[in-house]
C-alpha positions in Angstrom: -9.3 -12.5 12.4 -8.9 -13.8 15.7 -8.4 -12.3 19.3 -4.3 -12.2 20.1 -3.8 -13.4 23.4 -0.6 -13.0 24.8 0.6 -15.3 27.9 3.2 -15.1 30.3 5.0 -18.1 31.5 2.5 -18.5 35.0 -0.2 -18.6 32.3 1.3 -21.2 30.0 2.7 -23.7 32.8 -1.0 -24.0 34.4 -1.8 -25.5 31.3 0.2 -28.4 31.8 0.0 -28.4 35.6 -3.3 -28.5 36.9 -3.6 -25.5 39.6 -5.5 -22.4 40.2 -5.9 -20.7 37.0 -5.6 -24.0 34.9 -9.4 -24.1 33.7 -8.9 -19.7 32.3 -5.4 -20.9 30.4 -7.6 -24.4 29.3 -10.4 -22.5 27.9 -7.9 -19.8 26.0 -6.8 -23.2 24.1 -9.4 -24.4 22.9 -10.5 -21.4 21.5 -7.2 -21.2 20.0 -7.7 -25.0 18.4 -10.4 -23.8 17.3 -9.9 -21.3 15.6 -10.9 -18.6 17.8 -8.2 -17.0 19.2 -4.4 -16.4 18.6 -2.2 -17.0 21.3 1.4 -15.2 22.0 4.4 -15.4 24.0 7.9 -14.8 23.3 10.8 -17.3 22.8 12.0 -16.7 26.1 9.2 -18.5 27.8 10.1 -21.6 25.6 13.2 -21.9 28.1 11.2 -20.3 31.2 8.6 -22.7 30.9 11.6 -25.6 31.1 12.6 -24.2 34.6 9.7 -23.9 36.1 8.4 -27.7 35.3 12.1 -28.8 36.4 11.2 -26.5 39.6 8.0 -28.7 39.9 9.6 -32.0 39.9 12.0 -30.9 42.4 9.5 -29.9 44.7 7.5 -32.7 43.7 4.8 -31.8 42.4 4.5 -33.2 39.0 6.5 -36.8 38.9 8.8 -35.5 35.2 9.7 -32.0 34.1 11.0 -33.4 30.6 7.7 -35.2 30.1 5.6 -31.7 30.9 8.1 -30.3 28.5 7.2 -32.3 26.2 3.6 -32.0 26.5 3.9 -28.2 26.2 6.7 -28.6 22.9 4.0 -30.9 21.4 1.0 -28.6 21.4 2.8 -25.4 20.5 4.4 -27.2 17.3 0.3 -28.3 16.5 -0.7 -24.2 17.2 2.4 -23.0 15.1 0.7 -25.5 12.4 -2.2 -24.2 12.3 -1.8 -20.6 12.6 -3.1 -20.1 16.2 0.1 -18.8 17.8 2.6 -16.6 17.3 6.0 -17.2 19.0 7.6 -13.4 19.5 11.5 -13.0 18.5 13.4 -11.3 21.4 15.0 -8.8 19.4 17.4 -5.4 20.5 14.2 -3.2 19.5 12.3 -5.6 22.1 14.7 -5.1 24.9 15.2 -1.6 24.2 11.7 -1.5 24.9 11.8 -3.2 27.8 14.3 -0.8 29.2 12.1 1.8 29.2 9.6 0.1 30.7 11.9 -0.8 33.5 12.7 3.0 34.5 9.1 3.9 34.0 7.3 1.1 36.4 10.6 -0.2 38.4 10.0 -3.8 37.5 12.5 -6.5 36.6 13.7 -6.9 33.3 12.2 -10.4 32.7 8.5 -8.8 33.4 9.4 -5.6 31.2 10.5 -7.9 28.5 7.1 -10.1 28.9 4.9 -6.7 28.5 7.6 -5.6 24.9 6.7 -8.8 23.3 3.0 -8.7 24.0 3.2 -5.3 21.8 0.7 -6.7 18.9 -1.4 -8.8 21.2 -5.0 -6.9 22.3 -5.5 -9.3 25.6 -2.7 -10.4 28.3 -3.2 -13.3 30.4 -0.6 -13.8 33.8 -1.1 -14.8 37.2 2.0 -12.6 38.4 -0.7 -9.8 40.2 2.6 -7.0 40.1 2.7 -7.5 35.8 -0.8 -7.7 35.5 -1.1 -4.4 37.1 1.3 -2.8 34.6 0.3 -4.5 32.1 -3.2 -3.2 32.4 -1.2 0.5 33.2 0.0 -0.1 29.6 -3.6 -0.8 27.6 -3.5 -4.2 27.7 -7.2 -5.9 28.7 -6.3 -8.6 31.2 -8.3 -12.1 31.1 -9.3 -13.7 33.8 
C-alpha cells in the first residue's frame, strides 16, 4: 500500500505554477504516477484551486487561469484512474470536526477544515507555515 499524502491548496497550485515549492509538490507526483504514493485533498480545493489560478492571471502571473485549470482537472481525472488519489467528501461529520479544531487552535475554518479531511492521510504537505504548525500539533508528519 502506498504512502497517503494529503495536500492543501498552496501545495497543489505550485504544481501547475512553477514557484518555490514546485520541485517538493513535482516529486510527490511522480511518485504518485508511479505508483508510490496516494495523494489527498478534499473537494473544496477543486474550487480553491480555481481562485487562486484566476488570482494569478489577474496579477499576471500566469497568462490563463482556465487553461491552469485545466491542466490541474486533467491530471487529477488520470490519478482518480489509476487509484493514486483520493478526493475527500466535505461531509457534516468533516465540519463538525473542523469546529473543534477551530476552538482548540483559533484558526480559520477553511484551515480547520483542510486538517478534518486529511484524517486518513499519514503525511501533510502545505506551504501555509500557520497550518503546518498545527497540522504537525495534530500527528501529521509534514513533507518538505
Amino acid at each position: 500500500m502506498s504512502e497517503k499524502v494529503y495536500l492543501d491548496t498552496s501545495a497543489i497550485v505550485k504544481r501547475y505554477i512553477v514557484e518555490d515549492g514546485t520541485e517538493i509538490v513535482d516529486r510527490l507526483y511522480r511518485d504518485a504516477h508511479a505508483g508510490q504514493r496516494t495523494i489527498l485533498f478534499s473537494i473544496f480545493n477543486i474550487g480553491e484551486s480555481a481562485v487562486v489560478f484566476d488570482k494569478y492571471e489577474r496579477r499576471g502571473v500566469i497568462k490563463s487561469a482556465k487553461k491552469a485549470f485545466e491542466r490541474f482537472l486533467g491530471e487529477t481525472r488520470l490519478l482518480l484512474k489509476l487509484g493514486q488519489l483520493i478526493i475527500v467528501p466535505i461531509n457534516l461529520e468533516t465540519v463538525l470536526e473542523a469546529i473543534e479544531l477551530v476552538f482548540k487552535h483559533g484558526i480559520y475554518i477553511v484551515d480547520a477544515i483542510q486538517i478534518s479531511s486529511a484524517k486518513n492521510a499519514r503525511a501533510f504537505l502545505t506551504f501555509d507555515s500557520e497550518l503546518a504548525k498545527i497540522a504537525k500539533k495534530e500527528g501529521f508528519e509534514l513533507i518538505c
